[in-house]
NUDREN-378834 format. One record per residue: residue in three letters; x, y, z negated of N, C-alpha, C in turn. Coordinates in steps of 0.1 Angstrom, whole numbers, plus 5000, padded with zeros to 4 digits. Layout:
<rs>
alaXYZXYZXYZ
...
</rs>
This chain:
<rs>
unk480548924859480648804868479448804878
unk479848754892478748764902477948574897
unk476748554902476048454903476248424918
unk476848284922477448204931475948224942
unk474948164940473948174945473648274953
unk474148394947473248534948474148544960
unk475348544959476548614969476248554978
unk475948414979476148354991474348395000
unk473448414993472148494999472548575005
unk472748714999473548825001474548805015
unk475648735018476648695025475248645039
unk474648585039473448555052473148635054
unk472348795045471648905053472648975055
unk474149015052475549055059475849055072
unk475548895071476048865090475248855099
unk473448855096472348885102472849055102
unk472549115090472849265100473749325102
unk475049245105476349275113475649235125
unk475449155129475049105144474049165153
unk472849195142471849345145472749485150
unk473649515142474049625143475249655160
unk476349485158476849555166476249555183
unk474949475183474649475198474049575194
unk473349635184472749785188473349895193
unk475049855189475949975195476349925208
unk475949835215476749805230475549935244
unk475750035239475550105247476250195258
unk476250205269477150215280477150385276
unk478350425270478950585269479150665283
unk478750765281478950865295480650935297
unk481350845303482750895307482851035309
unk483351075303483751255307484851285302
unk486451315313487251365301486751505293
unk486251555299485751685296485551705281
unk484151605284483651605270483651485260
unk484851415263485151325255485251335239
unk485851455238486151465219484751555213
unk483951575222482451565219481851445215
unk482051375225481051245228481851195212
unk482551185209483451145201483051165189
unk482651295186482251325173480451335172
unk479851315188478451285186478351165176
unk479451025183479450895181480250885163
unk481150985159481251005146480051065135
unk479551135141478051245132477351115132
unk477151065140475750955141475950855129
unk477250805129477750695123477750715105
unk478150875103477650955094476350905089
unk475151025096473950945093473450885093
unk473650765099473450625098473450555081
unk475150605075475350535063474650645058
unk474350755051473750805044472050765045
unk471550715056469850705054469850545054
unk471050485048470950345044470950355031
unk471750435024471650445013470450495004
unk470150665011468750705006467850615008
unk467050525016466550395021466850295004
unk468050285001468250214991467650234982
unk468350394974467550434964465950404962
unk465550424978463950404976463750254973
unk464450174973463749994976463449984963
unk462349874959462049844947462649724945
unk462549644955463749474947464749464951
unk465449404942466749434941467349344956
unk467049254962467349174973467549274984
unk466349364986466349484996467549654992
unk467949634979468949664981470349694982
unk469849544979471449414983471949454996
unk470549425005470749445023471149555026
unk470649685019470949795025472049875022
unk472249845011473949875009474849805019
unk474749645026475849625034475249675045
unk474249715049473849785063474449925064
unk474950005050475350145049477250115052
unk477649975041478949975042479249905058
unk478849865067478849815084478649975089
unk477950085084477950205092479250255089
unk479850285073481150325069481950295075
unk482050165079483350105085483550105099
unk482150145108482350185123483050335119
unk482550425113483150525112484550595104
unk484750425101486250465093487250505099
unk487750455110488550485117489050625117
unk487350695121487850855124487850895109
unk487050865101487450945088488550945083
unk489150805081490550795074491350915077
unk491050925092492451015102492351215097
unk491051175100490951305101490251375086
unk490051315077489651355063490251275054
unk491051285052491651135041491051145027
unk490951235024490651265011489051265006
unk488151285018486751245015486251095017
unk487551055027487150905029487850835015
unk488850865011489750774995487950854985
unk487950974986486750974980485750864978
unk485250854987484450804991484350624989
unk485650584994486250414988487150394981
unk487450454969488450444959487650314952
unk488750304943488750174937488050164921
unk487350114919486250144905487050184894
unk488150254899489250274882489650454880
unk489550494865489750644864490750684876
unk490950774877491550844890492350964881
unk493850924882494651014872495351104881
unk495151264883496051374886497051434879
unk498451424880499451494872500351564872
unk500151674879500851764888502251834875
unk501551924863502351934849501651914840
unk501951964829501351974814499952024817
unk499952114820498552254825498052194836
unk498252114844497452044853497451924857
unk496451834848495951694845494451684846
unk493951644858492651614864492251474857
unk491151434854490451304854489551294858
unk489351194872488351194876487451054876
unk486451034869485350924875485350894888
unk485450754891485350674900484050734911
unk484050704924482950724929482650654948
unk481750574945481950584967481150414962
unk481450334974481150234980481850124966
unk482850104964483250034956482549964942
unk482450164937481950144928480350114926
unk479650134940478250054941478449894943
unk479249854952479449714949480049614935
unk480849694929480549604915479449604905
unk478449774904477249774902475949654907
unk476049654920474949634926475049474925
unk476249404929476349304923477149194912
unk476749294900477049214886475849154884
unk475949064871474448984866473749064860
unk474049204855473049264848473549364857
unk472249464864472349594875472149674859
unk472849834861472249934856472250004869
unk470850024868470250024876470150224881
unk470250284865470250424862471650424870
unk472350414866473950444873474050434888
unk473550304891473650274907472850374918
unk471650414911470850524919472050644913
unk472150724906473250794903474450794915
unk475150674916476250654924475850684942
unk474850614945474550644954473550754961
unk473150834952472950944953473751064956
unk475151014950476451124950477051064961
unk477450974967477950944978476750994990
unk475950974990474751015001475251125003
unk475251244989475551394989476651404999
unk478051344995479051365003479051305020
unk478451235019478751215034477551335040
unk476651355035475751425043476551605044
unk477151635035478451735036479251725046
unk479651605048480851565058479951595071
unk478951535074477751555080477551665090
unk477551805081477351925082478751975082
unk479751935081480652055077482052005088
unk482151865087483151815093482951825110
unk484051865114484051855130485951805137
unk485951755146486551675157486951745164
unk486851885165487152015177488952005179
unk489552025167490952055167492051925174
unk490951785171491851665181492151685193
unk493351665196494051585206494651435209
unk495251445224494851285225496251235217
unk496951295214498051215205497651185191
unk496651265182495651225173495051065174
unk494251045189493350925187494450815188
unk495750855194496350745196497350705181
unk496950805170497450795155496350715149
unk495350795155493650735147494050565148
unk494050545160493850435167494950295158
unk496450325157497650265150496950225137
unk496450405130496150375118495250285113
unk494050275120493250155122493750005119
unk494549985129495149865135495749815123
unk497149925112497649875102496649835091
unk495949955093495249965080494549845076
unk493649755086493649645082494549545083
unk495149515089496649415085497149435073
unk496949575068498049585055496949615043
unk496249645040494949645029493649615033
unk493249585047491749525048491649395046
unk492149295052492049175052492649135039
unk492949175028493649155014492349195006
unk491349215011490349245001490749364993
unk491249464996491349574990490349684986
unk489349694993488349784992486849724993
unk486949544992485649444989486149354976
unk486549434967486749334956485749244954
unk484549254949483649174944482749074955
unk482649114970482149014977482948994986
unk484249054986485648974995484849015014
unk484149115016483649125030484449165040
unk485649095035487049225044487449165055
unk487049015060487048975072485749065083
unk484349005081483449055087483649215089
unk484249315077484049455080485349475089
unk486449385090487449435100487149425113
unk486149325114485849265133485149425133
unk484249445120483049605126484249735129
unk485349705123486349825124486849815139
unk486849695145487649645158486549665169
unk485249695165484049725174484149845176
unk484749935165484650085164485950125177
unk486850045176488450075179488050045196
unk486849965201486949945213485950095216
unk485350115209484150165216485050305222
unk486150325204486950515206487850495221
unk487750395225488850355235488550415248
unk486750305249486250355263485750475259
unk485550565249485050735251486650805260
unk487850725255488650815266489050715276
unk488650585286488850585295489450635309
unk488950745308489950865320491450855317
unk491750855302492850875301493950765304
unk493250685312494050515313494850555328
unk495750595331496250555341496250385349
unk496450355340496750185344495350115341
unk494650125349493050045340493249945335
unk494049835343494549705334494549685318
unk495249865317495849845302494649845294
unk493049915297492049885289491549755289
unk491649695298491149555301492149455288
unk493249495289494149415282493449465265
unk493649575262493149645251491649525244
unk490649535260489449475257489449335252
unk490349255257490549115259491249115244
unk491949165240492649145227492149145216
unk491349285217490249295205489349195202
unk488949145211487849055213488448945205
unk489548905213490248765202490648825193
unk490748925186491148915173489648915162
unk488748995171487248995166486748825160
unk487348715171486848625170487648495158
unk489248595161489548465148489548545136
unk489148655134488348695117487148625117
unk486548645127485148515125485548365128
unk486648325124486748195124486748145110
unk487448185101487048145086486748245075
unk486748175066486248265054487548305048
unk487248435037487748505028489448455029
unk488748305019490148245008490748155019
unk490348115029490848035038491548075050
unk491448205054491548315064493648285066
unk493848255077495348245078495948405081
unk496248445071496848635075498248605081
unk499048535075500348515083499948485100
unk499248435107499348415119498148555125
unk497148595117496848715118497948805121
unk498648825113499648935117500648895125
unk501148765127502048795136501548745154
unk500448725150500048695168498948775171
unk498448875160497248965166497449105162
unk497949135150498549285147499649375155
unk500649275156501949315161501749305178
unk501049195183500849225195499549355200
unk498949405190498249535193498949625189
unk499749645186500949745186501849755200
unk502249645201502549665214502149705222
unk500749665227499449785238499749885232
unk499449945219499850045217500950115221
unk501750095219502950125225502650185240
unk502650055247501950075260501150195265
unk500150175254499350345262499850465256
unk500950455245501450595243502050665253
unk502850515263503650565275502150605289
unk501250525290500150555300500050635297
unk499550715286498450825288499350975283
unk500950895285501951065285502051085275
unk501951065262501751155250502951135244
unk503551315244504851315235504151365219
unk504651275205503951335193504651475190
unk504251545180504751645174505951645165
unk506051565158506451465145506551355143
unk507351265137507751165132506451125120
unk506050995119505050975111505850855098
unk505850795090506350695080506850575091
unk505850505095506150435107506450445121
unk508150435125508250485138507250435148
unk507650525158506750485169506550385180
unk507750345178508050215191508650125186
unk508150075173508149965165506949895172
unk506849715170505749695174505949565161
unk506649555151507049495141507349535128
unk506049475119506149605105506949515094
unk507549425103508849375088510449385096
unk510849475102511949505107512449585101
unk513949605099514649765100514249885104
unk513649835111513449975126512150015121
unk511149975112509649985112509650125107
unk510450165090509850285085510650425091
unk510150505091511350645093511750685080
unk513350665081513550725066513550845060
unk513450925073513051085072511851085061
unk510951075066509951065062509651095044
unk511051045039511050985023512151045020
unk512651145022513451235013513851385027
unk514351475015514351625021515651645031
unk516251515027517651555035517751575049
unk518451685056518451705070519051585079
unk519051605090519751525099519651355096
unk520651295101520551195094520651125083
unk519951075072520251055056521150955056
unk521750845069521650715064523150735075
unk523850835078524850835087525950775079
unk526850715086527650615082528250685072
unk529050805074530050855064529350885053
unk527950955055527250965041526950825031
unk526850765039526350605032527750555023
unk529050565032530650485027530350585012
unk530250715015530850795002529650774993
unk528250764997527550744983527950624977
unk528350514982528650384980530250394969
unk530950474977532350514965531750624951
unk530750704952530050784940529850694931
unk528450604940528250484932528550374921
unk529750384925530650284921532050324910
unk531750444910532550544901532850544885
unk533450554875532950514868533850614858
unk534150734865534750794863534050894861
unk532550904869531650994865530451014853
unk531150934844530150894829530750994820
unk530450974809531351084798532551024794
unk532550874787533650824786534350734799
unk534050744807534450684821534750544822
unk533350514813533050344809532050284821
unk531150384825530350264835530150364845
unk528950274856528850364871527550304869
unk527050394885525550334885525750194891
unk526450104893526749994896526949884883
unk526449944873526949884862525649784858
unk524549894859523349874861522549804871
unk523049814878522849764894523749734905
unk524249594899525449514906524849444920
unk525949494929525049414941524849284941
unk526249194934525949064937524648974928
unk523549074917522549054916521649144920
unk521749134934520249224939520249384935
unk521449424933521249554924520349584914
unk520549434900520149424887521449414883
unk521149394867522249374860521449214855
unk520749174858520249014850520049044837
unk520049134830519649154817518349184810
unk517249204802515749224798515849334799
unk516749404794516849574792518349614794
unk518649724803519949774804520649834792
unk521749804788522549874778522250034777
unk521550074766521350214766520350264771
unk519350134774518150194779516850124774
unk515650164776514450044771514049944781
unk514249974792513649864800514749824813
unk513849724821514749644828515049704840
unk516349714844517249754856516649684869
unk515349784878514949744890516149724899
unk515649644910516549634921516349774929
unk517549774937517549904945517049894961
unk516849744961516549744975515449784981
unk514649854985513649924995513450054981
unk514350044971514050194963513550294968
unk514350364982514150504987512750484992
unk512050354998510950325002509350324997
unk509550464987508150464978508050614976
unk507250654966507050804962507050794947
unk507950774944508150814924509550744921
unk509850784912511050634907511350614889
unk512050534890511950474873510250384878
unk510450334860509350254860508050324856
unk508350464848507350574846506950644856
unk507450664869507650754883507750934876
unk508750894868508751084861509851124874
unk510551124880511051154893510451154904
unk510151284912509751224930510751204938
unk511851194934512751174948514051084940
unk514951024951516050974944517151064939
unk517551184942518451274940517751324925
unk516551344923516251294910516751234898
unk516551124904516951014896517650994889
unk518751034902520651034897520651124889
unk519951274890520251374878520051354867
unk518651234866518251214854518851114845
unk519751024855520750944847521951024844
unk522851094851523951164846523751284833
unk522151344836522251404820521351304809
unk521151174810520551074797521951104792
unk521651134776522851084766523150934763
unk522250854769522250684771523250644784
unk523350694790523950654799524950744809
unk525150844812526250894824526650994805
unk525751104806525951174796526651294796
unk526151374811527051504816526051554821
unk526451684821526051804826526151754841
unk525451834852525751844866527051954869
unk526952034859528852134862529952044854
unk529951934848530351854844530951734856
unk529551724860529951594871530651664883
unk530351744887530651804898532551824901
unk532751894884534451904882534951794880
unk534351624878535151534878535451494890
unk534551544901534551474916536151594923
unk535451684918536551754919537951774919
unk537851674911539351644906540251544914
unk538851454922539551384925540151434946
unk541151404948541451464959541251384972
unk540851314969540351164985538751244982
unk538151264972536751314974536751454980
unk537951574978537351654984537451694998
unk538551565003538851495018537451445022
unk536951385014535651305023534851415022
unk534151505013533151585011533351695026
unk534651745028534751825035534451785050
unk535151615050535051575067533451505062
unk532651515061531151465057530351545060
unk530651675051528951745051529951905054
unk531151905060531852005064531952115053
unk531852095038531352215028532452145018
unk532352235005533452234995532152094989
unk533252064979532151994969530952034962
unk529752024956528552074946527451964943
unk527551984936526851894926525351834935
unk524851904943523651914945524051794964
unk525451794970526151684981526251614975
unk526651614957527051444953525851334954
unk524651414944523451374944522851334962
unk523151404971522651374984523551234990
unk524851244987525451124993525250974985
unk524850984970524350884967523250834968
unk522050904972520950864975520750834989
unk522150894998522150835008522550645009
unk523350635000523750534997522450454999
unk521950474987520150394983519550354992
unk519450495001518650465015518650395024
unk519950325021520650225033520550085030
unk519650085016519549935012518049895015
unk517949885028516649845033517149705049
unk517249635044517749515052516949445061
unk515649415055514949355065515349195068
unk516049125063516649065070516548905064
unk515048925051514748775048514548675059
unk514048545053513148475059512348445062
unk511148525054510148595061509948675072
unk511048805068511148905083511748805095
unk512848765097512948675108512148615112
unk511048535105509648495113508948545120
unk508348695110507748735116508148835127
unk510148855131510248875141510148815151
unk510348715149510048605159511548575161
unk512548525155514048525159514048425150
unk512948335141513348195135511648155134
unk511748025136510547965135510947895127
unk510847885112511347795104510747825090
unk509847865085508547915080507747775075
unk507947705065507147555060505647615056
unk504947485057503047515056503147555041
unk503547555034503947595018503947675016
unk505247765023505647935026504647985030
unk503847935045502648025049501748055039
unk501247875036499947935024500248055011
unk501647995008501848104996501448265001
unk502048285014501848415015500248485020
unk499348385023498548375024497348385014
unk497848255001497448274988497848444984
unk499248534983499148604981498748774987
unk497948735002497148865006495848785005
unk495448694997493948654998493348624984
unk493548484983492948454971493948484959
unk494948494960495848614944495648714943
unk494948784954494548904955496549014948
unk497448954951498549054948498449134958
unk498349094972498449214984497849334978
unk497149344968495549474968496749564961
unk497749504955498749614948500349604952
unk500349524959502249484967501449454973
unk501849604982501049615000502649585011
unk501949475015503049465029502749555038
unk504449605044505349465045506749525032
unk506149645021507349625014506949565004
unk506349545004505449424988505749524976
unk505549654980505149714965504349804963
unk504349924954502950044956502850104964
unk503550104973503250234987502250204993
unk501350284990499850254995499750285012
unk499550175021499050245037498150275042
unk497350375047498750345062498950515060
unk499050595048499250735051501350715043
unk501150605031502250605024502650725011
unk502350805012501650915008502150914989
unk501350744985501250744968501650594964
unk502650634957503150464951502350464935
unk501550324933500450314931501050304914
unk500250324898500650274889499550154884
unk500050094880498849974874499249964861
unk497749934855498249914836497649734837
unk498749654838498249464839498349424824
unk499149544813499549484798500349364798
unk501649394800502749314802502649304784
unk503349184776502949134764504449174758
unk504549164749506149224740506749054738
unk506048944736506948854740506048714749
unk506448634749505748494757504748424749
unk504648464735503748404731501948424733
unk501548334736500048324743499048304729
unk499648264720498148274706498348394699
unk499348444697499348604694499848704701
unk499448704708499848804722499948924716
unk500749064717500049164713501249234728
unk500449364727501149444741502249514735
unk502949524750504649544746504549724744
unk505049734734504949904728505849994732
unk506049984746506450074757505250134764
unk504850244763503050324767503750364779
unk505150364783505050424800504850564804
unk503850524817503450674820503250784807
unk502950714801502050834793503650904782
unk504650834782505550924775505851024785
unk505351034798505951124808504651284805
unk503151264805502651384802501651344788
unk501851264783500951194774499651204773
unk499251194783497751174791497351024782
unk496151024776495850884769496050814778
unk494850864792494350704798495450664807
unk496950714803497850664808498350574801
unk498250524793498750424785498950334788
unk500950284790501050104793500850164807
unk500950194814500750194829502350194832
unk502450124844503750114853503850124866
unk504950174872505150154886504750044892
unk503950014906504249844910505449864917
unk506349734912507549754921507549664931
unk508449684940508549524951508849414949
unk508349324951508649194949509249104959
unk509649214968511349164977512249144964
unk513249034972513948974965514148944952
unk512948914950512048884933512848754924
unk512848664936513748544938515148544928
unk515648654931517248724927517548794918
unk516348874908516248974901515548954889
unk515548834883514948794869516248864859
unk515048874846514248884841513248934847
unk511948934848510849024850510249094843
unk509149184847508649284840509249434833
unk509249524836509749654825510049604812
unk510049504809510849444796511449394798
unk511649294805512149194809511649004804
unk510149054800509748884791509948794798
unk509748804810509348654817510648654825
unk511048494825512048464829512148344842
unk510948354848511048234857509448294864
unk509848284876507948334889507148224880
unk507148134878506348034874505748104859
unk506448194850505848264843505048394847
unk505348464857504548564858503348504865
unk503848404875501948404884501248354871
unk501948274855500948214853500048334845
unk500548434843500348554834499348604842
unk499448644856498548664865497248614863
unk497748494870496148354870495648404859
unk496048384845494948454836494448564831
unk494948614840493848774840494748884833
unk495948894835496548984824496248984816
unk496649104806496349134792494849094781
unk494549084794492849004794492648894787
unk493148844798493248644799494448634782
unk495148724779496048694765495448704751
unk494048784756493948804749493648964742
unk494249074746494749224744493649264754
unk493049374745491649414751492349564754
unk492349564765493049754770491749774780
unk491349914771490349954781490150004798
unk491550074800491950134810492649974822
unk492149864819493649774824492649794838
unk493449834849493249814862493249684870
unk494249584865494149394871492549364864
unk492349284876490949204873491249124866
unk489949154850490549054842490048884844
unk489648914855488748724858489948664860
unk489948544855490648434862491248364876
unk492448384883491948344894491948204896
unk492148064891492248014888492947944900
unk493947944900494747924907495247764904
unk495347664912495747494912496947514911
unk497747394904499347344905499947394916
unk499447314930499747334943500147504946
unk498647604944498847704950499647784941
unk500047754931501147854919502347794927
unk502547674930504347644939503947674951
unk503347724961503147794969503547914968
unk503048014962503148144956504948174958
unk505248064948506448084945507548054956
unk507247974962507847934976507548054985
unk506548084988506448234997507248324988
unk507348354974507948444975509848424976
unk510048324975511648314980511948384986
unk510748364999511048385017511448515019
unk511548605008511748745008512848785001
unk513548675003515048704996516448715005
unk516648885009517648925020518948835018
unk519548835031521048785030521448915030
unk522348915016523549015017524948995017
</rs>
């Protein structure tokens, strides 16, 4: 636990040398297109050593106050130069700010990495708990010094082009709308307002190094003018008070838009399609994700005829062994594609919704599948449930003669097992709607959003701290802005509702998938779109009403019950959440319940 006192000291030399720092950077750059992605990576190297000789600086301080200061004077250098690192190193920068929890690799049996935590993070829960170890914290920041001064020396800018800065640039812009401002990477002193404005100082400066490239000067002037107000309403409140709902919809999505704008000024055709299209300027629409992006299938995944026939596969029930159920059995639309049951017939745990399914990287609640074509195989050969071969399933489709009418006018080929699996997962893919009450707000096509709904959603990218693991805008593990890794968390969901004898629900999860200990009890996070519609909760199904899960939350998981798990990734503190803000919570989350 931090001391109230200390943070709020701490929090005054923050914003004294945030204010030091950013007029130190208002120095007038030498326009050159020439040597612009020079100047570029002068202004990246520098920013480099800057955080590394804050830190070495550190190591040396003798009182602890002095190196209170200079850790946020190193994390204000980090964050000017996040921008370019995220883009162009991702893996030394997640190095570098991962989250103070083991770090599990699990490629197969023969290749399971465990790695110790390491970077900025893990000096900020060090540096400010009530008791420093003090051996560890020089340790930590000795190893991060190491890596950046690597990066230092080794990293270069040479291979960018301008369609790069204008990814660099996007990536920035989500990156805090969708895990900066949520406290994602300031758990313990919540600095995620003040380090976004230093991230928005960085975003102006990469701007004017390409100047030349503005056909339209205006459009920088507009660029300048926007940043600025958005610099100024992160410095309008604090942390837990900070309105993110009007954040995003009147300062994120309209810098997408400029965006947009200078993709067309400065000419740039991409190479590739990225997770998020490109002439979206709205990250809770239809139109936001590419579904490419999320499965192998050619052409279109989501083409009408593919979609009707996964929908009749679906629904089949003719493709089981005794030709008793379908995958609709499990997942009926008129419950959200649940079955409302704690556990599916023939299985241990509870039947997710399918709606933004295709929209992650793993599936099941263990993620032993990467893809949904997966999935389907892994249900048609469970002896719990389909209970066939794939030359099995294939000859029952076979048989039927409207199927090998549709297969043929569809994907122009005979039937095979490996089109069935593709047209049902086309199916899946198509169940991405967009179309709550929330997304119509924030399209701007309903203003009808109560101060209740706001704060809930507010409470949950701030002080519930849920955003840090249901990252909008699909409220589940897909981590942004690469999308890349759907996240697992171990919170120790309990085997029943009882709070004086709590004990943990004896489903270990991941770990039946490679039996890695410190996988134990870990789960997918799933979406908590249409959450509203899909009770029971939990991979068991215990809780039967939102009012039981936030209250499970508020007390710290498995923590707060009581059940001491060493690996639990939820903070076990309290958040202590009022009457008011738990029916908040639950009121924002309605707002995410599609019309179907």
């Amino acid at each position: 636990m931090i001391r109230r006192l200390e943070i709020i000291d701490v929090k005054a030399v923050f914003f004294c040398s945030l204010f030091v720092f950013l007029v130190s950077c208002k120095k007038e750059p030498v326009y050159d297109e020439v040597t612009a992605f020079t100047q570029l990576e002068e202004y990246f190297k520098k920013e480099i050593s800057n955080t590394y000789e804050s830190l070495d600086a550190l190591n040396k301080a003798q009182l602890l106050s002095e190196k209170k200061a200079l850790y946020l004077e190193a994390r204000l250098h980090f964050k000017k130069l996040e921008p370019i690192l995220a883009f162009v190193d991702s893996e030394n920068y997640n190095y570098l700010n991962q989250p103070n929890i083991l770090k599990i690799e699990e490629e197969d049996f023969t290749d399971i990495k465990i790695k110790n935590p390491t970077g900025f993070q893990v000096m900020e829960e060090l540096l400010f708990d009530e008791v420093v170890d003090k051996v560890e914290l020089h340790t930590q920041v000795a190893t991060t010094s190491t890596r950046l001064k690597f990066l230092h020396k080794n990293q270069t800018l040479k291979f960018l082009k301008k369609h790069h800065i204008l990814w660099m640039l996007r990536d920035a812009v989500n990156r805090i709308a969708l895990t900066g401002i949520t406290g994602f990477d300031s758990p313990v002193l919540e600095h995620s307002l003040t380090e976004a404005q230093t991230v928005y100082a960085s975003l102006k400066e990469i701007l004017h190094v390409f100047e030349k490239e503005f056909t339209n000067k205006e459009l920088l002037k507009k660029w300048d003018t926007h940043l600025d107000k958005s610099v100024s309403f992160l410095g309008n409140s604090d942390f837990k008070r900070f309105n993110r709902y009007v954040f995003l919809k009147d300062y994120t999505q309209p810098t997408l838009e400029i965006w947009n704008q200078t993709v067309s000024d400065w000419k740039v055709v991409f190479p590739f399609k990225q997770a998020i299209n490109y002439d979206v300027d709205n990250l809770f629409s239809d139109k936001t994700f590419n579904i490419n992006y999320f499965t192998n299938q050619k052409g279109d995944p989501i083409a009408e005829a593919k979609v009707a026939l996964g929908k009749k596969l679906f629904e089949d029930n003719s493709l089981s062994h005794d030709k008793s159920i379908s995958c609709a059995t499990c997942h009926k639309q008129e419950l959200y594609f649940t079955d409302g049951l704690a556990k599916s017939p023939g299985t241990t745990r509870n039947s997710p919704t399918l709606f933004y399914a295709a929209l992650q990287k793993g599936f099941f609640h263990d993620k032993r599948t990467g893809t949904l074509e997966g999935q389907v195989i892994d249900v048609i050969n469970n002896p719990n449930e389909f209970h066939l071969s794939l030359n099995d399933l294939e000859k029952r489709v076979m048989e039927n003669p409207s199927y090998q009418e549709a297969f043929s006018a569809t994907y122009g080929k005979a039937i095979d097992n490996h089109l069935i699996r593709n047209a049902i997962a086309s199916y899946i893919m198509a169940l991405n709607p967009f179309n709550s009450k929330f997304d119509l707000n924030m399209q701007g096509l309903e203003n009808t959003l109560t101060s209740s709904e706001i704060n809930g959603f507010n409470l949950f990218t701030g002080k519930a701290k849920c955003a840090t693991c249901h990252f909008a805008p699909l409220f589940n593990g897909l981590v942004p802005t690469a999308f890349k890794e759907s996240e697992m968390e171990l919170i120790g969901v309990p085997q029943s509702k009882d709070t004086i004898k709590a004990k943990i629900d004896s489903d270990l999860g991941r770990y039946n998938v490679y039996q890695t200990e410190q996988r134990k009890f870990f789960f997918k996070t799933p979406t908590v779109r249409n959450i509203e519609k899909t009770a029971p909760y939990m991979h068991n199904g215990v809780y039967t009403t939102l009012e039981e899960v936030i209250d499970f939350y508020d007390k710290g998981g498995a923590a707060g019950l009581g059940i001491d798990l060493e690996y639990q990734t939820l903070p076990t503190d309290k958040l202590n959440l009022s009457a008011q803000e738990k029916a908040d919570l639950v009121a924002f989350l309605k707002t995410l319940t599609d019309k179907i």
